[in-house]
C-alpha positions as CSV (number, residue, x, y, z in Angstrom):
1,X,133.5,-134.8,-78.1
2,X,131.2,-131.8,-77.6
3,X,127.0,-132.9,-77.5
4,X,125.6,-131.8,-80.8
5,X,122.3,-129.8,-78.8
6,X,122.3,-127.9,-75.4
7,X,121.0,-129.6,-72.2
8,X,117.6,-127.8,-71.3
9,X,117.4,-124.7,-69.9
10,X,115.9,-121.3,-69.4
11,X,115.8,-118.7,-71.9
12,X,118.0,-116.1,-71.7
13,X,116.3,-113.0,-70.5
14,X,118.9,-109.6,-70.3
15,X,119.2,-108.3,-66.7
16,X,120.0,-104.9,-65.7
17,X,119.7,-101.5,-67.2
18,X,122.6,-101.5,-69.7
19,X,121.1,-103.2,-73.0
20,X,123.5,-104.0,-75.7
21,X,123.4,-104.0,-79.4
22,X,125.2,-103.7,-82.6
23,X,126.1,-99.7,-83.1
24,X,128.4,-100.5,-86.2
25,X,125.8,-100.0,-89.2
26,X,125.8,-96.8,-90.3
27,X,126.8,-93.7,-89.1
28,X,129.1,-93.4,-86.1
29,X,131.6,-95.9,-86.5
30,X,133.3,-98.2,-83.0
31,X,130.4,-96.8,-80.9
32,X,130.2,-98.5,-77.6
33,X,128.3,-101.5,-78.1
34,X,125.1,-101.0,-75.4
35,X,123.5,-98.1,-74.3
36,X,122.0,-97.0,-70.9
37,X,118.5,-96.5,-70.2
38,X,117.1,-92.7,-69.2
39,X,116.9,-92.6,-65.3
40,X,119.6,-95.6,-65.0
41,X,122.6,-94.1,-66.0
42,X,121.9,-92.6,-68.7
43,X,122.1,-88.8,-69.9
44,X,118.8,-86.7,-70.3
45,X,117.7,-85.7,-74.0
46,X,118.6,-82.8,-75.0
47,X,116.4,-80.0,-74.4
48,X,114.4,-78.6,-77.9
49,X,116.3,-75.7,-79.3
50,X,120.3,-77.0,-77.5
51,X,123.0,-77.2,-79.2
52,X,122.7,-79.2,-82.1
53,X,118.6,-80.0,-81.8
54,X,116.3,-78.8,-83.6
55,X,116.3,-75.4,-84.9
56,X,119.6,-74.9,-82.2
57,X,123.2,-73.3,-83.3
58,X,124.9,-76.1,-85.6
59,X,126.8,-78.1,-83.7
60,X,130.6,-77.4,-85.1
61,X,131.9,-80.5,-85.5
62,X,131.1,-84.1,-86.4
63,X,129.3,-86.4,-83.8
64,X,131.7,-89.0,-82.5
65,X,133.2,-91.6,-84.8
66,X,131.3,-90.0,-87.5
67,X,132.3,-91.6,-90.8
68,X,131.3,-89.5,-93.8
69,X,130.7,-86.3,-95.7
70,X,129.6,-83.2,-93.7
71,X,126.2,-81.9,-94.6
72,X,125.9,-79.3,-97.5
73,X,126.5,-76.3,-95.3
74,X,129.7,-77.7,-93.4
75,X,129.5,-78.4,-89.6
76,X,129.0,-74.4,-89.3
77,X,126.9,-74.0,-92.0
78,X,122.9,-73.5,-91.9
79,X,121.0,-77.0,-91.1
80,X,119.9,-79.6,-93.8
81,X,116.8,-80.1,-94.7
82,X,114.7,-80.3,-91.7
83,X,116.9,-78.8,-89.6
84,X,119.6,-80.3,-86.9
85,X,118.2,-83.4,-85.7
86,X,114.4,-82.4,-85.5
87,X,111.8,-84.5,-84.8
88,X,109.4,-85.2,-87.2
89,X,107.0,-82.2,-87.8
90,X,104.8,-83.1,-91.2
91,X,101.4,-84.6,-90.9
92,X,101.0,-87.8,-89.2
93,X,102.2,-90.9,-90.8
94,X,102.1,-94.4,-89.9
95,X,104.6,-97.5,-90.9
96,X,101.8,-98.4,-93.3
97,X,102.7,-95.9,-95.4
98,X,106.3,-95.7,-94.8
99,X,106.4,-99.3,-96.5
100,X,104.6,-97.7,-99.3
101,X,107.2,-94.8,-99.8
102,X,110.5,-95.4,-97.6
103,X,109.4,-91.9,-96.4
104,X,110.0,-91.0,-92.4
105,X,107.3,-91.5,-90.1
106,X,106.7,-91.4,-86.3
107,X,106.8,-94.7,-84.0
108,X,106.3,-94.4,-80.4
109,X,107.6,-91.2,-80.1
110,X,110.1,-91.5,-81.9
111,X,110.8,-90.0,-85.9
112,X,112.0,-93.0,-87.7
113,X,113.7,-92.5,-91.2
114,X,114.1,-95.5,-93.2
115,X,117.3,-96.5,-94.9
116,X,118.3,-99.2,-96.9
117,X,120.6,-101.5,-96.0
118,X,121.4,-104.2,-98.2
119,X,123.1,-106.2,-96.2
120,X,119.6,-106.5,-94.3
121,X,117.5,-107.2,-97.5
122,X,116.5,-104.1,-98.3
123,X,114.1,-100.9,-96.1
124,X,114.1,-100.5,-92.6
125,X,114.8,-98.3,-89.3
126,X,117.3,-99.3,-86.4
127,X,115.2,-99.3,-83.3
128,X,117.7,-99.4,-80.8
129,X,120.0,-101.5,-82.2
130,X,117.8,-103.7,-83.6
131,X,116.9,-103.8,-87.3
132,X,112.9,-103.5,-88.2
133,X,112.6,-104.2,-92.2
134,X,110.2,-102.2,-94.2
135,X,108.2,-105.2,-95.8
């Protein structure tokens, strides 16, 4: 018969540079399940105005495992709203108000656009794989 707790023991701590999470929410769909952090292993952003970026050339084609309508211009069309994957570029916001209005809003450097996910309880972001609710 298996014990009914663990014996004690450290707390798990991830080692390494390759961090995993769950990519299967949203968007691409059977993503690789970890990601690689910049300068150990993994690729360079892409540079403002590349393909696909910014104000760039549209990209031509869904990203990988993409699951989902095209935007309204096609994948050769003229960008959505905002344009191809820009950063936001309105006046600054903080989460404060993004739990006020869902609206997008930078964090660390990074544009965050909330979404809502019921299977999560409601508004949030994915950070990296991890899901930071809106409340």
């Amino acid at each position: 018969m298996a014990p009914s707790t663990q014996p004690p023991h450290q707390p798990y701590a991830p080692r390494g540079a390759f961090l995993t999470a769950t990519a299967d929410v949203g968007g691409p769909t059977n993503a690789d399940v970890g990601f690689s952090i910049v300068g150990r292993g993994a690729p360079p952003p892409p540079p403002p105005r590349g393909w696909g970026w910014n104000d760039g050339p549209a990209p031509g084609h869904p990203p990988p495992h993409w699951q989902g309508p095209p935007p309204p211009g096609g994948w050769n069309g003229p960008p959505p709203p905002g344009g191809w994957n820009r950063p936001w570029s309105g006046p600054p916001r903080d989460v404060a108000v993004a739990r006020a209005d869902f609206g997008p809003f930078a964090y660390n450097t990074f544009t965050v656009v909330p979404v809502f996910n019921w299977q999560f309880g409601g508004w949030g972001y994915w950070f990296f794989g991890v899901w930071v609710p809106l409340y």
